[in-house]
N, CA, C and O atoms as a MOPAC input file, in Angstrom:
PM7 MOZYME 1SCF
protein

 N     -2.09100 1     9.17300 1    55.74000 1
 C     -1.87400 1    10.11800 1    54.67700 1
 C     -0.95100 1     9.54100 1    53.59800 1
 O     -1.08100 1     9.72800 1    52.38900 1
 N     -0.19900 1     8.96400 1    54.07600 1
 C      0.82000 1     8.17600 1    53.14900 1
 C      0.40800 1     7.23600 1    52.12900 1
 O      0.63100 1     7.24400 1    50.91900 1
 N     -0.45700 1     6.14600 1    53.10200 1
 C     -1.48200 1     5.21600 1    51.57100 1
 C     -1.93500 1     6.20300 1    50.87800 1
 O     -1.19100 1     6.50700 1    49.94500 1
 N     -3.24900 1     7.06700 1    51.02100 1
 C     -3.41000 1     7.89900 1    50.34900 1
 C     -3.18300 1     8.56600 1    49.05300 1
 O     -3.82300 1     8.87800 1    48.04900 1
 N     -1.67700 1     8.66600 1    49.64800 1
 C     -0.64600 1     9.38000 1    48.20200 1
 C     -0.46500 1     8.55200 1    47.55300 1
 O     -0.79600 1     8.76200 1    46.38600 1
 N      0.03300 1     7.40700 1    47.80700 1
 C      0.64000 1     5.77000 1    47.08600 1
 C     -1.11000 1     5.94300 1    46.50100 1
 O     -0.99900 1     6.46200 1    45.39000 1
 N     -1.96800 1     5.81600 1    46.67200 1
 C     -3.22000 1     5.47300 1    45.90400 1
 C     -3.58000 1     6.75400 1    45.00800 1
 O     -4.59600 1     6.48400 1    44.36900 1
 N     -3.31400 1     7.50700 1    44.84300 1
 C     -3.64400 1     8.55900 1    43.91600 1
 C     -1.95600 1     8.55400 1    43.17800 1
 O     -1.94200 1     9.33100 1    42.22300 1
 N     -0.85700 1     8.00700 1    43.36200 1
 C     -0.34400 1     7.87900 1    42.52800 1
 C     -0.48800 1     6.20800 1    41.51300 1
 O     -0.16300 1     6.12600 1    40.32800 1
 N     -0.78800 1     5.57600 1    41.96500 1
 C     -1.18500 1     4.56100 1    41.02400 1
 C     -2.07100 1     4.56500 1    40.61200 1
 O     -2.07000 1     3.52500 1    39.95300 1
 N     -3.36900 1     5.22300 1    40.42200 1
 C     -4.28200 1     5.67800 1    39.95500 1
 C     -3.78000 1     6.19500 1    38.62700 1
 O     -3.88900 1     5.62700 1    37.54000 1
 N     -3.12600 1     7.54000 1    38.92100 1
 C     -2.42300 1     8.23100 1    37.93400 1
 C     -1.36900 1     7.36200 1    36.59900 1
 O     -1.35800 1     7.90200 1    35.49300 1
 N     -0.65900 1     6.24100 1    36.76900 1
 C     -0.38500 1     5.66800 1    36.13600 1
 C     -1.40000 1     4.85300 1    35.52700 1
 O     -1.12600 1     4.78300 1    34.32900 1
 N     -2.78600 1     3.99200 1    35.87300 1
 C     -3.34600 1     2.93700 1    35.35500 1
 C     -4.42600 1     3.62000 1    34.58300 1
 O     -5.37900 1     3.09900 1    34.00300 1
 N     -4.16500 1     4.64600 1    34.66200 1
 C     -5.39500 1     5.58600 1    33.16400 1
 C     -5.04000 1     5.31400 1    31.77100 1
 O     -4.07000 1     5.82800 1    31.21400 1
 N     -5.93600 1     4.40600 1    31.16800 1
 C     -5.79900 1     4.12000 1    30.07500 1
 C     -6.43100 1     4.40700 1    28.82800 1
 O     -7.49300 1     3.78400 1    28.83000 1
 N     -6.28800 1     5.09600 1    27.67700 1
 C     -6.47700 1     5.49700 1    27.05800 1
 C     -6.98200 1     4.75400 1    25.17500 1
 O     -6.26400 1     3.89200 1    24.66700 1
 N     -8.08900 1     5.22400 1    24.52800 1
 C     -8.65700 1     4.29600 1    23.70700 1
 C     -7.07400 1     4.66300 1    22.53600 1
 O     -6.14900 1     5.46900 1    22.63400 1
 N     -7.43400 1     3.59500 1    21.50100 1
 C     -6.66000 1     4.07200 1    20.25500 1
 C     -6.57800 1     5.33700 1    19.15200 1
 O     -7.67700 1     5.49400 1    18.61900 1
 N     -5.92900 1     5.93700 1    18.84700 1
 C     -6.27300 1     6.94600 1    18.61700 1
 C     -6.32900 1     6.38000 1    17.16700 1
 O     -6.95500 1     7.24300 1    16.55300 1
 N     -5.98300 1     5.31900 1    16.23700 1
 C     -5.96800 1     5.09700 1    14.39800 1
 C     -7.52800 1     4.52900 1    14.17800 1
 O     -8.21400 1     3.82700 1    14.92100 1
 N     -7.77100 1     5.01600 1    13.07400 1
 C     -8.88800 1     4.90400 1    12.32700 1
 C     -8.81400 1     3.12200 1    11.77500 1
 O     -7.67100 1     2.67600 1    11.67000 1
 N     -9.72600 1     2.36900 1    11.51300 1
 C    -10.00700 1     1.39900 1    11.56300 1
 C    -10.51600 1     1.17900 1     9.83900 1
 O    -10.00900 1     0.35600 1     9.07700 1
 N    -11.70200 1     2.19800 1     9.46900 1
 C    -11.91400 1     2.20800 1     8.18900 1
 C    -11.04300 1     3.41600 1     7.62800 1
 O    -10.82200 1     4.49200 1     8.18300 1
 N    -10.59400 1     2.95500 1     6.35900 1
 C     -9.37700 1     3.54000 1     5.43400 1
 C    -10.79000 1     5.34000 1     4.96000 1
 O    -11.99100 1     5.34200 1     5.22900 1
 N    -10.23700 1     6.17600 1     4.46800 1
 C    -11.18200 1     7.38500 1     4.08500 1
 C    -11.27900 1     7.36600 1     2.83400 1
 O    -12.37500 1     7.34000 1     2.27400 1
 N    -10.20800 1     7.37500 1     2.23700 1
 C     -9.90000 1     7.04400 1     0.85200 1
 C     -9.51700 1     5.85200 1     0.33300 1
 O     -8.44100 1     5.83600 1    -0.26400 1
 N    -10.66400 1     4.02100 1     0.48900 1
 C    -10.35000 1     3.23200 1     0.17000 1
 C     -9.89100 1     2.85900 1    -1.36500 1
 O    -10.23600 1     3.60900 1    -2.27800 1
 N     -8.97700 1     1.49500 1    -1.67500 1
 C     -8.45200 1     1.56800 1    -2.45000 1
 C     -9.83300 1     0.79600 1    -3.55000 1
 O    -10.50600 1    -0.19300 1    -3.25800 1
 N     -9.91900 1     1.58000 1    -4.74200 1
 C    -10.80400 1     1.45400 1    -5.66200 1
 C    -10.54900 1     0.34300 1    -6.79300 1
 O    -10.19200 1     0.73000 1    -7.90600 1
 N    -10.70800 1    -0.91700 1    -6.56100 1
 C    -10.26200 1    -2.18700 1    -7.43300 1
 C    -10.79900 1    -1.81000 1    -8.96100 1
 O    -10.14100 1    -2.49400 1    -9.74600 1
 N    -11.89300 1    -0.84900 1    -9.77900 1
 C    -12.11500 1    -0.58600 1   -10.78800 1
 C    -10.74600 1     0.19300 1   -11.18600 1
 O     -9.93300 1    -0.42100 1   -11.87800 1
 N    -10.46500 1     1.50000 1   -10.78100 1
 C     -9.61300 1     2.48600 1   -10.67600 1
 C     -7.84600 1     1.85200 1   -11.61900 1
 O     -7.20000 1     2.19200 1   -12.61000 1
 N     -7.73900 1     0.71300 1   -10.43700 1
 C     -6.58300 1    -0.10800 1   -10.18100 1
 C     -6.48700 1    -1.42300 1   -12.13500 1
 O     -5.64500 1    -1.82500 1   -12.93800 1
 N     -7.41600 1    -1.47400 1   -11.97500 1
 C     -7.77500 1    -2.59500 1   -12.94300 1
 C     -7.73000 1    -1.60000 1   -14.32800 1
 O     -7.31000 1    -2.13800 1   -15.35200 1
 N     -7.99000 1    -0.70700 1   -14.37400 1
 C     -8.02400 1     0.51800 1   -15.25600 1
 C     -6.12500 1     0.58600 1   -15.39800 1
 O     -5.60200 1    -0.12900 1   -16.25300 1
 N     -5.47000 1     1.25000 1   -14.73600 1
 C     -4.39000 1     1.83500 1   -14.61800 1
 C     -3.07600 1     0.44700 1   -15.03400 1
 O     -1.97500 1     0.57600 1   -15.57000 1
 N     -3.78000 1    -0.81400 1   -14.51900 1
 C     -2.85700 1    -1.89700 1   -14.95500 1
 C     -3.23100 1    -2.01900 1   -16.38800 1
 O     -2.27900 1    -2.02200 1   -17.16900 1
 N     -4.68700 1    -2.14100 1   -17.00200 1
 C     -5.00200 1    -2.11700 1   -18.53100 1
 C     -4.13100 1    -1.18300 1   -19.32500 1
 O     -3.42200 1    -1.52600 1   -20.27100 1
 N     -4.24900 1    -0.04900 1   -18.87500 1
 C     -3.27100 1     0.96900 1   -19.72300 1
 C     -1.83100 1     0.55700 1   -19.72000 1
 O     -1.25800 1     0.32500 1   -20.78400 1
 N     -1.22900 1     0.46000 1   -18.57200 1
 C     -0.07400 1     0.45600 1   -18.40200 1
 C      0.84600 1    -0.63000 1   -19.11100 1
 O      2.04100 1    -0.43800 1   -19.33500 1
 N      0.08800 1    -1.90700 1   -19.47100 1
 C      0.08500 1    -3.04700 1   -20.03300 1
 C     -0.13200 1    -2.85000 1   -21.34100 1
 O      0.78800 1    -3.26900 1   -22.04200 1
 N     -1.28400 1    -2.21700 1   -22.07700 1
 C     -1.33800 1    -2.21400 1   -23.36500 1
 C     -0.20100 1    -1.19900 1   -23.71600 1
 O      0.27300 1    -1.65500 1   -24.75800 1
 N      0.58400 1     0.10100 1   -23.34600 1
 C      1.25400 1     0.77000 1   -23.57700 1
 C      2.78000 1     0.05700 1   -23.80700 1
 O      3.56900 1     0.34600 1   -24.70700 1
 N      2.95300 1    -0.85200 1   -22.84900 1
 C      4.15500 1    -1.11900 1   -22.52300 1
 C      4.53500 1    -2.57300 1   -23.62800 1
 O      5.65300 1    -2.91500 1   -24.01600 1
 N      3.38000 1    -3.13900 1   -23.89500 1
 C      3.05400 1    -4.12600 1   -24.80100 1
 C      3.48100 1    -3.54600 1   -26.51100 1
 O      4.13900 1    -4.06000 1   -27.41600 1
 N      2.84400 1    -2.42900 1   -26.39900 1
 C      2.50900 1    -2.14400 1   -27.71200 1
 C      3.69100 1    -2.35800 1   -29.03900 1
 O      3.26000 1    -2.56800 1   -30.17200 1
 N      4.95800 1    -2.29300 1   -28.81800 1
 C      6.24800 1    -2.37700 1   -29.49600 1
 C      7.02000 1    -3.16300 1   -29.04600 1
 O      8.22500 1    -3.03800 1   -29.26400 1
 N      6.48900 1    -4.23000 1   -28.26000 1
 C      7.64400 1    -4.82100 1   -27.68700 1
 C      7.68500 1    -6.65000 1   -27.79800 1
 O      6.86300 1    -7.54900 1   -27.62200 1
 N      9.19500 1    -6.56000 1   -28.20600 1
 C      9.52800 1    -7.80100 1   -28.63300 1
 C     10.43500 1    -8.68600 1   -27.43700 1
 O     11.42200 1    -8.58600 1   -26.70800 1
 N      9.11500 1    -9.78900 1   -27.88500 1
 C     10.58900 1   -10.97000 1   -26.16900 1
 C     12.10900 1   -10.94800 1   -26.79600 1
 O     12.66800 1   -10.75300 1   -27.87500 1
 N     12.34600 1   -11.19300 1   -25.76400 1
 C     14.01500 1   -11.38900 1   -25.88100 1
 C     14.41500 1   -11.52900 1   -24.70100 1
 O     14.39000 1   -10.52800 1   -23.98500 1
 N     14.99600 1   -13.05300 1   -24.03900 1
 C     15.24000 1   -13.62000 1   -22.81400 1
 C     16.04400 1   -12.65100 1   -21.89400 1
 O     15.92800 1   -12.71200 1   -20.67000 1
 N     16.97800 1   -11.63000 1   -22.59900 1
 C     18.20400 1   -11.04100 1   -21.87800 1
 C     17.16700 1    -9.73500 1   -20.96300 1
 O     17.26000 1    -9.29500 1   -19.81700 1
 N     16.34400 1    -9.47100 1   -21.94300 1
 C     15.90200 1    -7.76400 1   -21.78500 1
 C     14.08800 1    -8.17400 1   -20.86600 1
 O     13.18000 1    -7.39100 1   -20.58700 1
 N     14.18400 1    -9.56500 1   -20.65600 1
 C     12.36600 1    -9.78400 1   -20.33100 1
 C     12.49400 1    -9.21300 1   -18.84700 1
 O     11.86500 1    -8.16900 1   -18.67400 1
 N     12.99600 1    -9.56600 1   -18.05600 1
 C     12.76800 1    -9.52700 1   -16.41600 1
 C     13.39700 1    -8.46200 1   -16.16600 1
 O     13.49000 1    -8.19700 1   -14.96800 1
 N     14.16100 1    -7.30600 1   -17.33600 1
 C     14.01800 1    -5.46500 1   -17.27400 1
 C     13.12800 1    -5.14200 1   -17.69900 1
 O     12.85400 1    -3.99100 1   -17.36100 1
 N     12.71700 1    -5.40900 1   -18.08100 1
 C     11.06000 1    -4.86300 1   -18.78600 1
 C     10.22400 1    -4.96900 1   -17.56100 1
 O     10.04200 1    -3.92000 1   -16.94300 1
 N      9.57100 1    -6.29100 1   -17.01200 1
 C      8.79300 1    -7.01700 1   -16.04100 1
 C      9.27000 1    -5.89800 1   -14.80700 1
 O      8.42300 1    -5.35700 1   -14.09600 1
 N     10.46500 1    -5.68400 1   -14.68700 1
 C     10.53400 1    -4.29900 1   -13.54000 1
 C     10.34000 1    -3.23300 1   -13.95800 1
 O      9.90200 1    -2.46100 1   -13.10400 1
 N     10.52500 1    -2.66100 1   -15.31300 1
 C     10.18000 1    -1.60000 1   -15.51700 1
 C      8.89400 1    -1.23000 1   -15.41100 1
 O      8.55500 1    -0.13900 1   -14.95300 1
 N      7.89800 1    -2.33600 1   -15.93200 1
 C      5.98100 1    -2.22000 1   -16.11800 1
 C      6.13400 1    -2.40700 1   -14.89800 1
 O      6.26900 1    -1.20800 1   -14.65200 1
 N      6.24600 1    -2.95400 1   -13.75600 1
 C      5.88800 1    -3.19500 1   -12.46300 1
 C      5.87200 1    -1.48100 1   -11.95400 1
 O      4.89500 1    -0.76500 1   -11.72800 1
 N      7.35300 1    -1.15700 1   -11.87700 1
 C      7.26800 1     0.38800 1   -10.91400 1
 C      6.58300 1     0.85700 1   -11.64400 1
 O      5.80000 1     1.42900 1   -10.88500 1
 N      6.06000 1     1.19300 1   -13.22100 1
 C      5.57700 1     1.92200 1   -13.42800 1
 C      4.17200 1     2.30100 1   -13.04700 1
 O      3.58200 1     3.36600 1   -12.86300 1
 N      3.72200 1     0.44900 1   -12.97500 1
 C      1.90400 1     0.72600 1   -12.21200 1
 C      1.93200 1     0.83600 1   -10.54300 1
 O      1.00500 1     1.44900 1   -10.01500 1
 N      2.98800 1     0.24900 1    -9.69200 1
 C      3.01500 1     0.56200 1    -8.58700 1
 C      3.09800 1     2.30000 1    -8.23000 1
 O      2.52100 1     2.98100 1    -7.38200 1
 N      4.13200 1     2.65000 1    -9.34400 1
 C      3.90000 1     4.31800 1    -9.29600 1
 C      2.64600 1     4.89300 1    -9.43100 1
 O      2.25600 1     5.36400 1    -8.36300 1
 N      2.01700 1     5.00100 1   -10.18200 1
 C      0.81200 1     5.20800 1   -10.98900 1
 C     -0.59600 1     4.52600 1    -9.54800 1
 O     -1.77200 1     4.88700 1    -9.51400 1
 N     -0.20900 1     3.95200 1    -8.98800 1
 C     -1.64600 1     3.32600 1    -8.22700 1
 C     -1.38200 1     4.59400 1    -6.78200 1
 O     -2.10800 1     5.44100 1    -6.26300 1
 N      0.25400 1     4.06100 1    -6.52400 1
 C      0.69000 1     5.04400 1    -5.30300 1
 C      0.48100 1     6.74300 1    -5.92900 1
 O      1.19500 1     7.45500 1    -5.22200 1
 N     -0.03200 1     7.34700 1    -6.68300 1
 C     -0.36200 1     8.89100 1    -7.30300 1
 C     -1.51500 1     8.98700 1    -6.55100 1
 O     -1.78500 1     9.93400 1    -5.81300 1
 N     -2.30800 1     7.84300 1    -6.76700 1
 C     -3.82600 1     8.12600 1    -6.64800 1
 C     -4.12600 1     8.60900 1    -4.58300 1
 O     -5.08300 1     9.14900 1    -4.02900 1
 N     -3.04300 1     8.17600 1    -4.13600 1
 C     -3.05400 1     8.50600 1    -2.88600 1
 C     -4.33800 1     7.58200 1    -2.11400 1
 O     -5.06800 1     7.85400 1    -1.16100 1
 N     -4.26900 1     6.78600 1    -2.70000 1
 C     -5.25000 1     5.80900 1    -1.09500 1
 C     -4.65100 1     5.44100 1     0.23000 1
 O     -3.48600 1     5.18200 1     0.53000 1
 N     -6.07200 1     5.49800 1     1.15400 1
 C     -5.17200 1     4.69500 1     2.37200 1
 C     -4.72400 1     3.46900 1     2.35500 1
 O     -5.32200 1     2.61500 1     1.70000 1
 N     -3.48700 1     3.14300 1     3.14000 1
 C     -3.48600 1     1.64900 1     3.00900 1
 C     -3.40400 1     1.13800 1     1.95300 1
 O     -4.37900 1     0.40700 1     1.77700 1
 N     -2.74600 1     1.14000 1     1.15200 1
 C     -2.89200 1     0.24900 1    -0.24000 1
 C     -1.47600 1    -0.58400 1     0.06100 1
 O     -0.52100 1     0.00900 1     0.56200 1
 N     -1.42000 1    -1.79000 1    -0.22800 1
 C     -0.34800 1    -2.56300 1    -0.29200 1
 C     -0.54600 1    -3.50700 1    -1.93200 1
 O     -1.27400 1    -4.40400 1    -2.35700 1
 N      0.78400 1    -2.50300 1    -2.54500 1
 C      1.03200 1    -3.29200 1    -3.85800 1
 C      1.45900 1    -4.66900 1    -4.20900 1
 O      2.64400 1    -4.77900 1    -3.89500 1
 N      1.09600 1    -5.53600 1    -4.61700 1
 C      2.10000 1    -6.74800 1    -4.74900 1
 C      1.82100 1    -7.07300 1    -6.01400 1
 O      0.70300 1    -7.56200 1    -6.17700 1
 N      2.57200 1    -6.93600 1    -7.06500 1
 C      2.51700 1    -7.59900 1    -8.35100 1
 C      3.11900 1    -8.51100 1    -8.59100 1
 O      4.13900 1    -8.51100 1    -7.90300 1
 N      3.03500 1    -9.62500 1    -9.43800 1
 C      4.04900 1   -10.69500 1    -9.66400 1
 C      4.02900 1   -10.71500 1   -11.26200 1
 O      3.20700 1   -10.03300 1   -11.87200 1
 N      4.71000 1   -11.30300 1   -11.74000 1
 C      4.98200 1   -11.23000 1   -13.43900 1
 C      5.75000 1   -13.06900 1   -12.97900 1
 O      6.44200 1   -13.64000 1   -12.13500 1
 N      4.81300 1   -13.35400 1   -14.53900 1
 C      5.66700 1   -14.63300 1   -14.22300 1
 C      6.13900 1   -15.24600 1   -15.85900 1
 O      5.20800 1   -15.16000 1   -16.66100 1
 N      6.92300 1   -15.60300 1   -16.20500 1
 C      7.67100 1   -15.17200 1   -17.02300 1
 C      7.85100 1   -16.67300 1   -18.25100 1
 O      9.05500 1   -16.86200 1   -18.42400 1
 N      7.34400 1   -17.27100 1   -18.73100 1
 C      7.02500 1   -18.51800 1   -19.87700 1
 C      7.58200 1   -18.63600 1   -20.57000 1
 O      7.36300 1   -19.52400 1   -21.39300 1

């Protein structure tokens, strides 16, 4: 009676169970959408603006959050932002 128990309790531990996360995203991220929202965000931010070494790489963060904001609205799954600005 004793094996028994020892075997229906290790049983009970080695039940293993599938994954419960989704694999394909529901709301994938839309590269037209994205390519859109950097065009705007770029011609806007462009439109009046003069280089000047002190004020370039505040700017380059400012246009950055602003399209990382703007992509993260749209609410996709999974989206991982990475912009780079590189600076001449």
């Amino acid at each position: 009676m004793a094996a028994f128990t020892t075997m229906l309790a290790t049983a009970k531990t080695s039940v293993r169970y599938m994954p419960s996360y989704r694999l394909e995203a529901m709301r994938p991220l839309n590269k037209e959408v994205c390519e859109n929202i950097i065009r705007t965000v770029m011609e806007e931010a462009l439109l009046n603006f003069n280089y000047t070494p002190k004020t370039s790489l505040q700017f380059c963060a400012l246009v950055s959050e602003e399209i990382k904001s703007r992509i993260k609205a749209k609410d996709y799954d999974r989206n991982k932002t990475n912009l780079q600005f590189n600076k001449c």
